[in-house]
ROMARDREN-908957 format. One record per atom (N, C-alpha, C, O): x negated, y negated, z; residue in one letter; residue number from 1; atom name. Coordinates in pm, whole numbers. Layout:
BEGIN
+--------+--------+--------+----+-----+----+
:     xx :     yy :     zz : aa :   i : at :
+--------+--------+--------+----+-----+----+
:      X :      Y :      Z :  a : NUM : CA :
...
+--------+--------+--------+----+-----+----+
This chain:
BEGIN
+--------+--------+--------+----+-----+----+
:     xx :     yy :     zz : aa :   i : at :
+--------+--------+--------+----+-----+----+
:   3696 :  -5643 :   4777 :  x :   1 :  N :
:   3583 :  -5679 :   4694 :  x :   1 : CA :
:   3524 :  -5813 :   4735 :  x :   1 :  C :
:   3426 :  -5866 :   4682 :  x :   1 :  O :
:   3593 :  -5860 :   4831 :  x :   2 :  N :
:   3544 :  -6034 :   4881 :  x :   2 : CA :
:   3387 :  -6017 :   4951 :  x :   2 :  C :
:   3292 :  -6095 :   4947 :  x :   2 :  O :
:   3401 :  -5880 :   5019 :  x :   3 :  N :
:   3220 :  -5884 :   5078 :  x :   3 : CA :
:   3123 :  -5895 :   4959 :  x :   3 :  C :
:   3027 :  -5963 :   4997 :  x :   3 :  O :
:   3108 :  -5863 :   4848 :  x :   4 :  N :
:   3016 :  -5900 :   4750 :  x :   4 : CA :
:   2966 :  -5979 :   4683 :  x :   4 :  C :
:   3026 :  -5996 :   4576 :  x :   4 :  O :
:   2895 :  -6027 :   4695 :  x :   5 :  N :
:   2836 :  -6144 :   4648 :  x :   5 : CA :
:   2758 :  -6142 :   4535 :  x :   5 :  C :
:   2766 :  -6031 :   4483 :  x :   5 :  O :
:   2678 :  -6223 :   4470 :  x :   6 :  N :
:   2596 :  -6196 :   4338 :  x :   6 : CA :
:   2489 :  -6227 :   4387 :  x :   6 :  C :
:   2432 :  -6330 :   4351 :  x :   6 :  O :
:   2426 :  -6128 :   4498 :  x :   7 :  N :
:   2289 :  -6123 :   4521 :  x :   7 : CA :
:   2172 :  -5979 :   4469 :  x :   7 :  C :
:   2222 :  -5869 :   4495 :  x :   7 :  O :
:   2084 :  -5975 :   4426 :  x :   8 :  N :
:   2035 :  -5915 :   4378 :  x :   8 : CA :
:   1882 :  -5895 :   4445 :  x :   8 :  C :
:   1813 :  -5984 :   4496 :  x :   8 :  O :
:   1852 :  -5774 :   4434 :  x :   9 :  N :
:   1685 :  -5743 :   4522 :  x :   9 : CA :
:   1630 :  -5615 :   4452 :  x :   9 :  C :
:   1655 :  -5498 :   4480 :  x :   9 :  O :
:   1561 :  -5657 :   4367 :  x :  10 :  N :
:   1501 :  -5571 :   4261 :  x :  10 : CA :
:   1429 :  -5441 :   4351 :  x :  10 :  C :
:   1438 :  -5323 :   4317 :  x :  10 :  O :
:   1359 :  -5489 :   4472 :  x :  11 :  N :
:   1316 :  -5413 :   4581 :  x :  11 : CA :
:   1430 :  -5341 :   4649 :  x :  11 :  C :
:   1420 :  -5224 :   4610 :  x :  11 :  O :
:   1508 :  -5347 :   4711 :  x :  12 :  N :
:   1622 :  -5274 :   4752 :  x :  12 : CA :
:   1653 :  -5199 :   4681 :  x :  12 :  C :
:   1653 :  -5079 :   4706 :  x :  12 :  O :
:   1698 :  -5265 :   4538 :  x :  13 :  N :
:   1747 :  -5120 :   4454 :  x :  13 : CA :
:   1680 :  -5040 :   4387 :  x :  13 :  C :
:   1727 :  -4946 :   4323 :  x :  13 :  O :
:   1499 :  -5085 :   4400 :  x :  14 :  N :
:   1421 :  -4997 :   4355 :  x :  14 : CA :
:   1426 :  -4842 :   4410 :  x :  14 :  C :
:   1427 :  -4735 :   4349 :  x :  14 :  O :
:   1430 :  -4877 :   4574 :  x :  15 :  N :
:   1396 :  -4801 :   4710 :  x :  15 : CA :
:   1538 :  -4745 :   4693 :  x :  15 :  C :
:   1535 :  -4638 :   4632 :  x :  15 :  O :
:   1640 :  -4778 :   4721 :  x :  16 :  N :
:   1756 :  -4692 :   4678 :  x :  16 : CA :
:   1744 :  -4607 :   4594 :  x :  16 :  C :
:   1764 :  -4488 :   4620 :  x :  16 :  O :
:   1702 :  -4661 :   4450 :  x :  17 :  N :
:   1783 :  -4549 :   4335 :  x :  17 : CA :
:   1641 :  -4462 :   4369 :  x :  17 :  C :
:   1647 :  -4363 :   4296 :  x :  17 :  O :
:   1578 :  -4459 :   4409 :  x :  18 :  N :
:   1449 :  -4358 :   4441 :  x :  18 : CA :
:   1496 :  -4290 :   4548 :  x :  18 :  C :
:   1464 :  -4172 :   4549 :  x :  18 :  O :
:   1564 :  -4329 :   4639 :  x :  19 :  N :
:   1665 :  -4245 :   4741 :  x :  19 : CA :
:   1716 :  -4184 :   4626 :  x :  19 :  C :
:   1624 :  -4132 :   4564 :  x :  19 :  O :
:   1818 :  -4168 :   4576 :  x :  20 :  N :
:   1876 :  -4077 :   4503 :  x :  20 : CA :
:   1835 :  -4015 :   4414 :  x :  20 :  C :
:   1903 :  -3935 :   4350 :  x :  20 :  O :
:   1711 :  -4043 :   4391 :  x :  21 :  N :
:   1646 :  -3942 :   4266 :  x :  21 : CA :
:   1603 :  -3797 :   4420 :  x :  21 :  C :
:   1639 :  -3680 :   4414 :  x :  21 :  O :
:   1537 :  -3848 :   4513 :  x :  22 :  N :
:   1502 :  -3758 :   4596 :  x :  22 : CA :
:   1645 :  -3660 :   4658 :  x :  22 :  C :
:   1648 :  -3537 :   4671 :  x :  22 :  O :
:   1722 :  -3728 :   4679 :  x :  23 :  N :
:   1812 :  -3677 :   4743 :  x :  23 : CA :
:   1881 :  -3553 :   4623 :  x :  23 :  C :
:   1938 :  -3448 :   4652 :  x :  23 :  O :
:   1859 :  -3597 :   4512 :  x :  24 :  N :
:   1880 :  -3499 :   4362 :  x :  24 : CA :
:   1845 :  -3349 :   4440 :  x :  24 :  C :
:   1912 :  -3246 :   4428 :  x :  24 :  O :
:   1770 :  -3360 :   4489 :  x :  25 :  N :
:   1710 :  -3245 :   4510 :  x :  25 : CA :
:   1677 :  -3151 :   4653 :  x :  25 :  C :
:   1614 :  -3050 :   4686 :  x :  25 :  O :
:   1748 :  -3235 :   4700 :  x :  26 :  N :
:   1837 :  -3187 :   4832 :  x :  26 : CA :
:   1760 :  -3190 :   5007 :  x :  26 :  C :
:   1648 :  -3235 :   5027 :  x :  26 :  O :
:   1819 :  -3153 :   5077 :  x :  27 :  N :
:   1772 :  -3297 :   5219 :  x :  27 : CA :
:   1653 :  -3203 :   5273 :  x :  27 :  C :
:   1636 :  -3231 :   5392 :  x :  27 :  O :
:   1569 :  -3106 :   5233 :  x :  28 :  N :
:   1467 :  -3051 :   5315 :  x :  28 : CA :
:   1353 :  -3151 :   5240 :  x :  28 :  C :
:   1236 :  -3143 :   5276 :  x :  28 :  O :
:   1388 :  -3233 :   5147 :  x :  29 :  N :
:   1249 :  -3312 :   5074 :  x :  29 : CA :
:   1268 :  -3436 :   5186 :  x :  29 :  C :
:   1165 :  -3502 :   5201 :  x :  29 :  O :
:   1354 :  -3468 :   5248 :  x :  30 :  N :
:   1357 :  -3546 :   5350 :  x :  30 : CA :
:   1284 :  -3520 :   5524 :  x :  30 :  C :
:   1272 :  -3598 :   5619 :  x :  30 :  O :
:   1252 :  -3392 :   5506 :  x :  31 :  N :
:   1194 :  -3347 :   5617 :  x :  31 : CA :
:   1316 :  -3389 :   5781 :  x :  31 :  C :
:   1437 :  -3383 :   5804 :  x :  31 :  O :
:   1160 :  -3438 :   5875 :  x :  32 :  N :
:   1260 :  -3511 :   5987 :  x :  32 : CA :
:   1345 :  -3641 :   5979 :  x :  32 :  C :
:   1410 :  -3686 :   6073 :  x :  32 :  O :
:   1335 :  -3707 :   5828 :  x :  33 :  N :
:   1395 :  -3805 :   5809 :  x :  33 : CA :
:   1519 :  -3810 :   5772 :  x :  33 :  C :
:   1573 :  -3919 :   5755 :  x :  33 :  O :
:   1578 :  -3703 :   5755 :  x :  34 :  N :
:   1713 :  -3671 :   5715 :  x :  34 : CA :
:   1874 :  -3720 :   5814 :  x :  34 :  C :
:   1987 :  -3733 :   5766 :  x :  34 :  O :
:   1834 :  -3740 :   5960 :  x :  35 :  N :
:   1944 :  -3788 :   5984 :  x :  35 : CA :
:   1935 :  -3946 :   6000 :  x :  35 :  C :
:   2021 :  -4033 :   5990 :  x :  35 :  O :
:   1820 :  -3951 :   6025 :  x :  36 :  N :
:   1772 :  -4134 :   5976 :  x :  36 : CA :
:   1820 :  -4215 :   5829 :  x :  36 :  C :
:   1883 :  -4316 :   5797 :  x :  36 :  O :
:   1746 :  -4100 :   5763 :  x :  37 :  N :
:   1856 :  -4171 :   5592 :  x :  37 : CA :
:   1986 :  -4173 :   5601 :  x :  37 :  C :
:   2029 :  -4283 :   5565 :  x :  37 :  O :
:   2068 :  -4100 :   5633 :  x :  38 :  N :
:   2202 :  -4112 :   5665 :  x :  38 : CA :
:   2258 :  -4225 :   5670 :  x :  38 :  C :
:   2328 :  -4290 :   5592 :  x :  38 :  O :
:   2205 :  -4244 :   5804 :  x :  39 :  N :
:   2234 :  -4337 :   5887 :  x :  39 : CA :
:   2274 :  -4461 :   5814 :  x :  39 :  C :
:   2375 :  -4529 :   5796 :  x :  39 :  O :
:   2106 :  -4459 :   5769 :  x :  40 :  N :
:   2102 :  -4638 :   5681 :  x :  40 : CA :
:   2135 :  -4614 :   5586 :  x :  40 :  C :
:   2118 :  -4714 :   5517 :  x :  40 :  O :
:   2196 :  -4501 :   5502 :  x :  41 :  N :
:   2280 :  -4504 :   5370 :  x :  41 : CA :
:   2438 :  -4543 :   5398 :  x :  41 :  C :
:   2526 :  -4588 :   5323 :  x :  41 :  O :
:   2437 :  -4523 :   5473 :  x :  42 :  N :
:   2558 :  -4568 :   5537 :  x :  42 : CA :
:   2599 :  -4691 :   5569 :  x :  42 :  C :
:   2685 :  -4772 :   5536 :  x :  42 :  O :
:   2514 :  -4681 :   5640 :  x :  43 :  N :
:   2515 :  -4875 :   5664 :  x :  43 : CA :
:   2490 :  -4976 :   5516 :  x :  43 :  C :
:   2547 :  -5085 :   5509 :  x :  43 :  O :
:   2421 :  -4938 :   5428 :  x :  44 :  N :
:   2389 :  -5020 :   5353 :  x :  44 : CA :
:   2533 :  -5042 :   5283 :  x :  44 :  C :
:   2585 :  -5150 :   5255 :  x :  44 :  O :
:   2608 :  -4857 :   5251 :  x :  45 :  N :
:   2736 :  -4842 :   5216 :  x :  45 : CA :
:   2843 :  -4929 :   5261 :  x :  45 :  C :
:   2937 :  -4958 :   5187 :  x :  45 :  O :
:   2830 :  -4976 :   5396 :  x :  46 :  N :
:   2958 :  -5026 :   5453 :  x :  46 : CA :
:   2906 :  -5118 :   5443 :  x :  46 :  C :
:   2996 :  -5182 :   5497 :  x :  46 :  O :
:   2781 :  -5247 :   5405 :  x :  47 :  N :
:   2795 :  -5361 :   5478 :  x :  47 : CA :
:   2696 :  -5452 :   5411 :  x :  47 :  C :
:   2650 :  -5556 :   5458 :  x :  47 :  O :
:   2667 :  -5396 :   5290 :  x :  48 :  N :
:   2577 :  -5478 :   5219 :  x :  48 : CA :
:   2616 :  -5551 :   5137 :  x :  48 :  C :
:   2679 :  -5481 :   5058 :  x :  48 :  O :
:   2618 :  -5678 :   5097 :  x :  49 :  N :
:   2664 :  -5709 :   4976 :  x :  49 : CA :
:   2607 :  -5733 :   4817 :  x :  49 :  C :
:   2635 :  -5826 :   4741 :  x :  49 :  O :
:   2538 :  -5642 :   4798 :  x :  50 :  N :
:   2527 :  -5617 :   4680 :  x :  50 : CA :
:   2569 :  -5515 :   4602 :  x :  50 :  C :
:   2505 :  -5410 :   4600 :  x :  50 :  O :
:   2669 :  -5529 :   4537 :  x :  51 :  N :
:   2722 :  -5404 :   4481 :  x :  51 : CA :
:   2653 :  -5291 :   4415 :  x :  51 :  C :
:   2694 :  -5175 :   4421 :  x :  51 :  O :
:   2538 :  -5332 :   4347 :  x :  52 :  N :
:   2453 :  -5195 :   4319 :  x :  52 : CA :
:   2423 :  -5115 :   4437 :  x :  52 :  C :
:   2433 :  -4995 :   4462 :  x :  52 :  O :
:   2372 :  -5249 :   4520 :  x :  53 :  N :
:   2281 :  -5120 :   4639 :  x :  53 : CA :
:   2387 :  -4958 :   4784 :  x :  53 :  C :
:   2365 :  -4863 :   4858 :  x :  53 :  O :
:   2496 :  -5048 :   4725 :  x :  54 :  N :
:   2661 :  -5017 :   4781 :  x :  54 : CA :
:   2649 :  -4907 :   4678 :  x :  54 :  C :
:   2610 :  -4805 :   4736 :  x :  54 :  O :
:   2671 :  -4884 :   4527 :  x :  55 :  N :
:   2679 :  -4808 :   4495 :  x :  55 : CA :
:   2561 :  -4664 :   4485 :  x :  55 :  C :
:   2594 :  -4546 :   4473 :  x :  55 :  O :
:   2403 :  -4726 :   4496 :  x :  56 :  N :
:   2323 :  -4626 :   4491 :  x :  56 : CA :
:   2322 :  -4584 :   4613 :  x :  56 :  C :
:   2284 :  -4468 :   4623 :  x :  56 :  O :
:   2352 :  -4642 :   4719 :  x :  57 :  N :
:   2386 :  -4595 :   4860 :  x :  57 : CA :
:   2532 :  -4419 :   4839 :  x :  57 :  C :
:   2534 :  -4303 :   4880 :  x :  57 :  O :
:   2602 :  -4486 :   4776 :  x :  58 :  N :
:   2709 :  -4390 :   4792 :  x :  58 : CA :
:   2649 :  -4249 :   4702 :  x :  58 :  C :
:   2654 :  -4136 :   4752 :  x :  58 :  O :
:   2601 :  -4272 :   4584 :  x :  59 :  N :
:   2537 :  -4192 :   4492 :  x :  59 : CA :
:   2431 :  -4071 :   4607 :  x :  59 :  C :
:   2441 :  -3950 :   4626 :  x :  59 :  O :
:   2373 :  -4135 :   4641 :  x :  60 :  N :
:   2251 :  -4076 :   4721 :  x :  60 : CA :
:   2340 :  -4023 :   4903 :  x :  60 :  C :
:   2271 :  -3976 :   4994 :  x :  60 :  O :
:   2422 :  -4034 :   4912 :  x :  61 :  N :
:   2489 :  -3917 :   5034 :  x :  61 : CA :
:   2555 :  -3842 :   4918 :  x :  61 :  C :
:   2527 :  -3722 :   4916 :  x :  61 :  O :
:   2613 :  -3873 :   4848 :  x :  62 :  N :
:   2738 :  -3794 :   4770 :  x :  62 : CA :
:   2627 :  -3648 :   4699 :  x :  62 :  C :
:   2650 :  -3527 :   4687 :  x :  62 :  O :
:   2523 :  -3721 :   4669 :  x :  63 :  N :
:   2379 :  -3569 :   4650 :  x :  63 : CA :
:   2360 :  -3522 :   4766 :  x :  63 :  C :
:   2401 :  -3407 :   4785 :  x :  63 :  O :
:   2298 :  -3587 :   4869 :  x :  64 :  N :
:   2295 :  -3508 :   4983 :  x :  64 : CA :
:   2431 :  -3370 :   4993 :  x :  64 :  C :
:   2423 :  -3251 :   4964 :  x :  64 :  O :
:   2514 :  -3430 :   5031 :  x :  65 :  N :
:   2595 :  -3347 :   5081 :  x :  65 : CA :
:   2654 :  -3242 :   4953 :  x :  65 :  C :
:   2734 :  -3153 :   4981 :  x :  65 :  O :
:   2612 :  -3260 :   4836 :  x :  66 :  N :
:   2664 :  -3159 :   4709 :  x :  66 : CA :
:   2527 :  -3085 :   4669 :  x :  66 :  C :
:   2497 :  -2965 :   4673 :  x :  66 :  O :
:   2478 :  -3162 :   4641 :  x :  67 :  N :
:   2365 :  -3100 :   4569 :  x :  67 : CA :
:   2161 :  -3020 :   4635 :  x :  67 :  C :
:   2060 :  -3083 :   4667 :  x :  67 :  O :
:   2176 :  -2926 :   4630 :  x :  68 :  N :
:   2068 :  -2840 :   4710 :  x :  68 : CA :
:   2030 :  -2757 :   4595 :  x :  68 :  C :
:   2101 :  -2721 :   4501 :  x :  68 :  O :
:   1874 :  -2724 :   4621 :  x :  69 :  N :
:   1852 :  -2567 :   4538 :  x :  69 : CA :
:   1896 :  -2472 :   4625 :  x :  69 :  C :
:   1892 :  -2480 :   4748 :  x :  69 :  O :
:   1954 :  -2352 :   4537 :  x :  70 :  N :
:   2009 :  -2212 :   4585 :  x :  70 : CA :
:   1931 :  -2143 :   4723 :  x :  70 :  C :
:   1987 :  -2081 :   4814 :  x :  70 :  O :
:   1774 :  -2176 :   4706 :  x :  71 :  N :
:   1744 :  -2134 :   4842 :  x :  71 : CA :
:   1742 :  -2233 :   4976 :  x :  71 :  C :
:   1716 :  -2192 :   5090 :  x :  71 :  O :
:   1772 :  -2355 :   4945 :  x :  72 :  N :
:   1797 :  -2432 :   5090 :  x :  72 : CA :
:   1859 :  -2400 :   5175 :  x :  72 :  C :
:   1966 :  -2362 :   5126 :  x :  72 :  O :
:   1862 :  -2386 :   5314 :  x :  73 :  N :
:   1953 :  -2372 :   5374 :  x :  73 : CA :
:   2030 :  -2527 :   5455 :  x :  73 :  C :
:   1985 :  -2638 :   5482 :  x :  73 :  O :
:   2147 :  -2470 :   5470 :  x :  74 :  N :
:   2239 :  -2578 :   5459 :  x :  74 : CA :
:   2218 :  -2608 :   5631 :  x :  74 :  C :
:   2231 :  -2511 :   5705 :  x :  74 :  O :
:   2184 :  -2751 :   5693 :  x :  75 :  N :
:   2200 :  -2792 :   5774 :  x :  75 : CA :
:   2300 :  -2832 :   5865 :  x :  75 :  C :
:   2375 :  -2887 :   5784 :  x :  75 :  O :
:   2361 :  -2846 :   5984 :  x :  76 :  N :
:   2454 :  -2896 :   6037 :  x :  76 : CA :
:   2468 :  -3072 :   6022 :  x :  76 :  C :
:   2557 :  -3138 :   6076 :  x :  76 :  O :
:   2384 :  -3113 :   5957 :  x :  77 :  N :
:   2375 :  -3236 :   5925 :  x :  77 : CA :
:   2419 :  -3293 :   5831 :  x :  77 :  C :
:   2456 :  -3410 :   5818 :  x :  77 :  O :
:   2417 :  -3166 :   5724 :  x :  78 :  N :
:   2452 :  -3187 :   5584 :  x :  78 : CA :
:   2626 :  -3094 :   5583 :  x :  78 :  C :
:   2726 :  -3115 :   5515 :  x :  78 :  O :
:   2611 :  -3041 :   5638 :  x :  79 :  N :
:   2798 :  -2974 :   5663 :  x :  79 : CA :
:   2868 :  -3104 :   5720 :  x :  79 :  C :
:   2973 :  -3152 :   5679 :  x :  79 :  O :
:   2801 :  -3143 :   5807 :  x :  80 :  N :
:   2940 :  -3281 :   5881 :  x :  80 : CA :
:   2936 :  -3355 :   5755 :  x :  80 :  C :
:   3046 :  -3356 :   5699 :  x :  80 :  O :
:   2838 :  -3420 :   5689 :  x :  81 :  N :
:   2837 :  -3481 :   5611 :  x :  81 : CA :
:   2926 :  -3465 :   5490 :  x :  81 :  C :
:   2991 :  -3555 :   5438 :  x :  81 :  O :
:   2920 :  -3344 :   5455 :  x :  82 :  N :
:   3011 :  -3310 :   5307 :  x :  82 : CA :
:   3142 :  -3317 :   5418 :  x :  82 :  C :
:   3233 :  -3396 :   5392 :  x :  82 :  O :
:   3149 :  -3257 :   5507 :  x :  83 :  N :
:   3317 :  -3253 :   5549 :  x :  83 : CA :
:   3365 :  -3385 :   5532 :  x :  83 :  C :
:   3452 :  -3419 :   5452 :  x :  83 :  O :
:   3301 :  -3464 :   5616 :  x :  84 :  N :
:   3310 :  -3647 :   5614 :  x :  84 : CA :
:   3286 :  -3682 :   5478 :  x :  84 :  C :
:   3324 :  -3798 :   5471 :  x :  84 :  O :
:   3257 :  -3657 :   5398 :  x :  85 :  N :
:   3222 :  -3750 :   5274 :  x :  85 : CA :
:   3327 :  -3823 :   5220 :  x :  85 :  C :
:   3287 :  -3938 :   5197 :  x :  85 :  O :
:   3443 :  -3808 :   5189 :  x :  86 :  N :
:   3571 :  -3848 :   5127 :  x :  86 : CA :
:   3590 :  -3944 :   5218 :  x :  86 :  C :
:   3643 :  -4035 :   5154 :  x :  86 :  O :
:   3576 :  -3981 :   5345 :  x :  87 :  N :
:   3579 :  -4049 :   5417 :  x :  87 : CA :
:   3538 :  -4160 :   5432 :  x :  87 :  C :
:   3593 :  -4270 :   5433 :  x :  87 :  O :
:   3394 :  -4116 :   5450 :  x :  88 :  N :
:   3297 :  -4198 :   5412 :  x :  88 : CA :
:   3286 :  -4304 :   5298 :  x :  88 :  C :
:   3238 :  -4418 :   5294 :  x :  88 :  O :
:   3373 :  -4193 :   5172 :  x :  89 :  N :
:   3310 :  -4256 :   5085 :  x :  89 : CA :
:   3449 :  -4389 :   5092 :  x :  89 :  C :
:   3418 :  -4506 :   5073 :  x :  89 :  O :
:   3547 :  -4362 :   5111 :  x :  90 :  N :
:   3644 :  -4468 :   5096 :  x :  90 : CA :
:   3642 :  -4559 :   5194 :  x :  90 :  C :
:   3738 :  -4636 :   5195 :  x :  90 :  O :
:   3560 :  -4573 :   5277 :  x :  91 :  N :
:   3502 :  -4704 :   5337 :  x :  91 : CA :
:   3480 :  -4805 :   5254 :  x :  91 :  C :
:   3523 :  -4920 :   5264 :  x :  91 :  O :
:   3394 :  -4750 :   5150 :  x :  92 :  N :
:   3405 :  -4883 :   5023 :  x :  92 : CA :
:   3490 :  -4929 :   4956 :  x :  92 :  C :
:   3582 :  -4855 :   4921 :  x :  92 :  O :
:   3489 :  -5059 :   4919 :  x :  93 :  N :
:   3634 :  -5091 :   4843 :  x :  93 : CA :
:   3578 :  -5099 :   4692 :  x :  93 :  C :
:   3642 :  -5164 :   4610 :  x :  93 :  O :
:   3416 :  -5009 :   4640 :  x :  94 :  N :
:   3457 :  -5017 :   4536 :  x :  94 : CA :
:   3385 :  -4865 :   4505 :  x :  94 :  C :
:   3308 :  -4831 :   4594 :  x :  94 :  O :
:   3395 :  -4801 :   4429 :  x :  95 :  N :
:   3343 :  -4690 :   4389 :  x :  95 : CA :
:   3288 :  -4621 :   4219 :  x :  95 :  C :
:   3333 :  -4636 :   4105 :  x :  95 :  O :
:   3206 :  -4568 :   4258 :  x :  96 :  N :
:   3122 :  -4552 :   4099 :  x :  96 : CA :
:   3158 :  -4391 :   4029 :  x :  96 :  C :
:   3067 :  -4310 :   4010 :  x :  96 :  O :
:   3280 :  -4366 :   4002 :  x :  97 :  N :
:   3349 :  -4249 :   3960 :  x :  97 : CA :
:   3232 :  -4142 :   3907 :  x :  97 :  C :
:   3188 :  -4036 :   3952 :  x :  97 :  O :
:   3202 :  -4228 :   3783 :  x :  98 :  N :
:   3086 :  -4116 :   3703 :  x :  98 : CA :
:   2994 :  -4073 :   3824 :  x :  98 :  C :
:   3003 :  -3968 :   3887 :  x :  98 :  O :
:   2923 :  -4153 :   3840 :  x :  99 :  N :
:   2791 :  -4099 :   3963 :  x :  99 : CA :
:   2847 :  -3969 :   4071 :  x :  99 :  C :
:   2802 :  -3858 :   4101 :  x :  99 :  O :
:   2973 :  -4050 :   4112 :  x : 100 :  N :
:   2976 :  -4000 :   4220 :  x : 100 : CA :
:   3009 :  -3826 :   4106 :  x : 100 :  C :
:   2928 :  -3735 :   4122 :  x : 100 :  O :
:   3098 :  -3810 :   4028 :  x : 101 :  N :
:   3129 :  -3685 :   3969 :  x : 101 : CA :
:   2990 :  -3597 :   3940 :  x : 101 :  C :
:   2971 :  -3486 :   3990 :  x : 101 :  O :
:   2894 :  -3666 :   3852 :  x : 102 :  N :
:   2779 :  -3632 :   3838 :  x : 102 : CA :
:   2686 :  -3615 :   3984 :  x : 102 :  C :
:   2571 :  -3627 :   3944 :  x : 102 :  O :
:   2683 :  -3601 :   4085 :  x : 103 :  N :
:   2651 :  -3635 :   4173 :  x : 103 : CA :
:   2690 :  -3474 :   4258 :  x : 103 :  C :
:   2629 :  -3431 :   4355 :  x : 103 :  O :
:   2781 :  -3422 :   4205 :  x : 104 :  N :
:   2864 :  -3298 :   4276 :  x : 104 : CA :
:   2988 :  -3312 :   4351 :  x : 104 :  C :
:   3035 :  -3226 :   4425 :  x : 104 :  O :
:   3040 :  -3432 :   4327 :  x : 105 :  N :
:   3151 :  -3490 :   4391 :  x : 105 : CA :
:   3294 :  -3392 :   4263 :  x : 105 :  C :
:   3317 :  -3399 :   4142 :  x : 105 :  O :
:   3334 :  -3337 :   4343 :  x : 106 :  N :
:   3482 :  -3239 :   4264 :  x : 106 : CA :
:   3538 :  -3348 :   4179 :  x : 106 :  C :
:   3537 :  -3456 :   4238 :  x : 106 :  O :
:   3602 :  -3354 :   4021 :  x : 107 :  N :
:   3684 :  -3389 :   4016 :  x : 107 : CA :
:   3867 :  -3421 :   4103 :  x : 107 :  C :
:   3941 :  -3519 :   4087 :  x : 107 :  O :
:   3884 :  -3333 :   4165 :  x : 108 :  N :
:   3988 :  -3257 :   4232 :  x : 108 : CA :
:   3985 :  -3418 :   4377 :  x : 108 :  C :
:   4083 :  -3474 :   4427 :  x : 108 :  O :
:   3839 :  -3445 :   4402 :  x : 109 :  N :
:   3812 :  -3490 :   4542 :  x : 109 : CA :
:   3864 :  -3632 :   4466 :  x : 109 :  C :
:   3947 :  -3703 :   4524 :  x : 109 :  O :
:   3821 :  -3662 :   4357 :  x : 110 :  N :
:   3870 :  -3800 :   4316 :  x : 110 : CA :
:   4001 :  -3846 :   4310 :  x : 110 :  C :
:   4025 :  -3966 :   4300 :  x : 110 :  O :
:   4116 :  -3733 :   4319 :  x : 111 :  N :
:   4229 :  -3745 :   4353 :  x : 111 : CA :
:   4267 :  -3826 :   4452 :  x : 111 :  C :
:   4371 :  -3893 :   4452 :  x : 111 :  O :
:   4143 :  -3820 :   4585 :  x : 112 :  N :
:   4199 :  -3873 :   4734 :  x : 112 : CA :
:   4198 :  -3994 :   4686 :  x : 112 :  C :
:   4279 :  -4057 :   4754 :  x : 112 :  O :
:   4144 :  -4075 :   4595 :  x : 113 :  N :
:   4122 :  -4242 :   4590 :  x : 113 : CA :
:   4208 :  -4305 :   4493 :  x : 113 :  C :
:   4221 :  -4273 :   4374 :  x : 113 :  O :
:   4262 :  -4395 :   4555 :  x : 114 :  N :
:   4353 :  -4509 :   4486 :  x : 114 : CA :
:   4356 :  -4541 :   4365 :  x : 114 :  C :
:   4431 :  -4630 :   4326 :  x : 114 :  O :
+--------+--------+--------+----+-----+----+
């Protein structure tokens, strides 16, 4: 928890939690931008220090990779991703239980974490 600091960016976490309202609704609303968001959800995940934006970061893959409408079809982008997710997600040293559950994350998966 030492990477976090008490910095705050009303802009960052605007643009985030708007990542995850989109991502609600699964990665074809992302078009060609889908392995690009990744990317920097990721990064923001591993290396930002603001703990919100760490957490709407994790919120917004943890939808990606769970949550789709019934007719999407599922990408190879979004399969590595859910396989990796547990992974992923414990890169962080802190985690947002509810979200991530609400989010489509298994109860069962919350087992893997400390």
């Amino acid at each position: 928890l030492e990477r976090f600091k008490p910095v705050r960016s009303a802009v960052r976490e605007n643009v985030l939690w708007s990542i995850v309202i989109l991502c609600s609704h699964g990665a074809e609303i992302t078009g060609n931008a889908l392995n690009p968001t990744i990317v920097a959800l990721k990064e923001v995940m591993r290396n930002d220090q603001n703990v919100i934006c760490v957490g709407f970061a994790m919120d917004a893959l943890n939808r990606l990779a769970n949550l789709r409408p019934r007719s999407e079809t599922v990408t190879s982008l979004i399969e590595d991703l859910h396989a990796n997710l547990l992974t992923t997600l414990k890169e962080s040293p802190a985690q947002s239980w509810e979200s991530l559950v609400r989010g489509g994350l298994s109860p069962q998966a919350l087992s893997e974490f400390d």
